[in-house]
N, C-alpha and C positions, 0 to 999 in steps of 0.2 A: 345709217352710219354717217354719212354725208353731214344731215341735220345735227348729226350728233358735235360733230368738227366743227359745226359752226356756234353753237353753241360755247365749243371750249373756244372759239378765237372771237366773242364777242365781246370786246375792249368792257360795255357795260356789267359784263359780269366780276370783271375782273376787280371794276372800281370798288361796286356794290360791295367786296371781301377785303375792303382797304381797312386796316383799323388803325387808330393812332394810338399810341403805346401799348406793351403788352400788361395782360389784364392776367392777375391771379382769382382761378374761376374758384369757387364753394358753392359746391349743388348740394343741397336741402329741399329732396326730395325731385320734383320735376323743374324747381327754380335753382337758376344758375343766377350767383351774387358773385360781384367783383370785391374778391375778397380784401384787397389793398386801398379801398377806401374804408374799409370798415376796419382794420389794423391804424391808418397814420386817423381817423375818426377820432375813436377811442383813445388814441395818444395825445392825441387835442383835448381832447374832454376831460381827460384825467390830469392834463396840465391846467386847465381853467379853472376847475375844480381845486384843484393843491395852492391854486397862488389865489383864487375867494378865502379858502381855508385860513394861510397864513395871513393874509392878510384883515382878517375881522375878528381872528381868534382871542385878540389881547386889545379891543379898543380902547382910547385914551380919549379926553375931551378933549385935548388939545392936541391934535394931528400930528405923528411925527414919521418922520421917512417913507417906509412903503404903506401906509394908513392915508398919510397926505396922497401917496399917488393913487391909492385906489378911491380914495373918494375928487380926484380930480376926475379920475377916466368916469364915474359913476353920474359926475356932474354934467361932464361931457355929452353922455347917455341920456340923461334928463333932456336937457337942451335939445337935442335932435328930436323927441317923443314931445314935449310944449311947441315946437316951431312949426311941427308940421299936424300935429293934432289937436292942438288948444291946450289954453290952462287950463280947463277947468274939465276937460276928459283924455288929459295926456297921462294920468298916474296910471293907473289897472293897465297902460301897453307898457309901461318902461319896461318891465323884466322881458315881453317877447321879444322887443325892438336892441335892448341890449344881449340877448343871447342871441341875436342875429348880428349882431354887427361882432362882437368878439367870436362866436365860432367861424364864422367867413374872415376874418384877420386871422387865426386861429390856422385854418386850412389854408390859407395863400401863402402865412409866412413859412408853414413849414413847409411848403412846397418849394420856396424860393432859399430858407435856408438852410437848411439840412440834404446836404449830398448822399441822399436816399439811391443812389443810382449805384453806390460803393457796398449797399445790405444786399447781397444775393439769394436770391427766394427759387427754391425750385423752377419758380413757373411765373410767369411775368415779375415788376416792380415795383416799388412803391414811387407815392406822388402823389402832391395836391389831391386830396377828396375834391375838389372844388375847379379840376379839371378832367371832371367826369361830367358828362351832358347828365345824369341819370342826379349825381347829388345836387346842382342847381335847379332842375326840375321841380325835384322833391321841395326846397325851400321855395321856390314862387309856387308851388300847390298850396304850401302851408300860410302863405301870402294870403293868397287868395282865400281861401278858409277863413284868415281873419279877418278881411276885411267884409265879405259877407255875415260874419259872426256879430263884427259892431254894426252892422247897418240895420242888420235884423234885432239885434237887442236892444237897439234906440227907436227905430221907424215901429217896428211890426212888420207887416207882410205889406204896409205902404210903402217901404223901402223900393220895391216892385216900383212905382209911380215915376219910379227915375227914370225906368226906361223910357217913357213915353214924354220926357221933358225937355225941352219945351217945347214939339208938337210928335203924333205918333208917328209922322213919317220915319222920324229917326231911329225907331225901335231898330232896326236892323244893325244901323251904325254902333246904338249902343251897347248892343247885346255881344257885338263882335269885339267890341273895347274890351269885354271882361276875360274875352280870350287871348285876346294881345298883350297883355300886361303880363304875366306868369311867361309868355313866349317871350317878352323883351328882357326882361329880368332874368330869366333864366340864362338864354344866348348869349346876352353881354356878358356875364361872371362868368361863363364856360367859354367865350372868345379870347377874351384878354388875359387869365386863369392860365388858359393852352397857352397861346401866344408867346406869352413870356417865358415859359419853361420851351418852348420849341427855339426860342434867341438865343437862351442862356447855353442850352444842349448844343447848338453849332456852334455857336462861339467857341464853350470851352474844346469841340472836336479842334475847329482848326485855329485856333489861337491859342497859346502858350496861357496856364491857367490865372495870371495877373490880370491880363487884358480884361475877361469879362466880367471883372469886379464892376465897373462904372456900371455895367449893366446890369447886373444882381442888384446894385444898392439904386438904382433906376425901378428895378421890377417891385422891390421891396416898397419904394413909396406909389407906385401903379395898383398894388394890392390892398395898399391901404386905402385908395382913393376907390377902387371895387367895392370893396366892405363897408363906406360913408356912404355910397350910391345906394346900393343893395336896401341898406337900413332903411337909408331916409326917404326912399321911394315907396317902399314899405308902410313907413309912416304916414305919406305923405296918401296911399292910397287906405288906408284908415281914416285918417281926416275927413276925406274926401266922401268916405261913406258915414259917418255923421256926421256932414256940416250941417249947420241950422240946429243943431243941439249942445253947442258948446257954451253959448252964449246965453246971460240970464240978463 
């Protein structure tokens, strides 16, 4: 009994059962999924989808209104997948590199603009996909995947040779790189993600609902600059696994 009291009054237990925001669970079977990322997901994806739709449905040779902006944002896209992968094996990434950079815009802005905290759910609330640790993971796995995808469909199984470059002492150092990269990438979109919804949330508590407008339209250009990171590090760690084959 004694032991048992200590247990309930040891501070580490208490941290270990902290969570930040409440989570709407959906169990499918022995998995337990937060089900409020996969609701504002899906409302992302279905707005992506509806404004690619309207916007290629009726093209014109000569670009007019939202035509011209969708192939500005498209051109945009280009450029970040040439800058950091080459000309000449930057096409076959654009569609990954551009579904990564608009679904993570995609999820930060509706997290920042949409007062999702006003939709009452049984059971937890909605909020940024993209300040969940579990969906920024998921994207730098998928990083990661690809970029051992182009190393190995360019090198072969030489791709390997990199760890031991430029001498094998460093296998360890570089073998540990390939696990750091999905860890840095993930923690920063899931740091700054929170962050700004945890500024805006006290603010609008103790400040009259005007004042945390500067910092809304603050958060809003912070998310955009998450989602250019995210991308182009993305790309930039593509590149990087086939450099020495871009060039003829």
């Amino acid at each position: 009994m004694y032991q048992n009291s200590l247990i309930d009054f040891n501070p580490y237990n208490s941290l270990s059962a902290v969570e930040v925001g409440k989570h709407l669970y959906w169990k499918i079977g022995s998995l337990q999924l937060h089900g409020q990322v996969f609701i504002v997901s899906w409302l992302v994806i279905a707005t992506l989808l509806t404004l690619s739709f309207l916007g290629t449905r009726n093209l014109q040779r000569i670009p007019e209104k939202f035509q011209n902006f969708m192939e500005f944002i498209l051109e945009f896209l280009q450029d970040i997948a040439k800058n950091q992968i080459g000309e000449h094996e930057y096409r076959p990434w654009v569609p990954y590199i551009a579904t990564l950079f608009l679904f993570i815009l995609g999820c930060n802005w509706a997290g920042a603009l949409i007062p999702w905290k006003l939709i009452h759910l049984p059971e937890g609330e909605l909020a940024a996909p993209t300040n969940d640790i579990n969906t920024t993971v998921a994207l730098s796995l998928l990083t990661s995947l690809a970029y051992f995808y182009a190393g190995l469909s360019k090198k072969g199984l030489g791709y390997f040779a990199r760890y031991i470059q430029p001498t094998p002492v460093l296998l360890p150092i570089n073998i540990l790189e390939d696990f750091t990269k999905p860890l840095s990438l993930s923690f920063r979109l899931f740091g700054n993600v929170l962050a700004d919804e945890l500024v805006v949330s006290v603010f609008t508590l103790l400040i009259p609902i005007l004042i945390p407008l500067p910092v809304m339209i603050l958060g809003l250009f912070a998310s955009s600059i998450q989602a250019l990171i995210f991308s182009t590090l993305s790309a930039a760690y593509i590149g990087e696994a086939m450099e020495g084959h871009g060039e003829e």
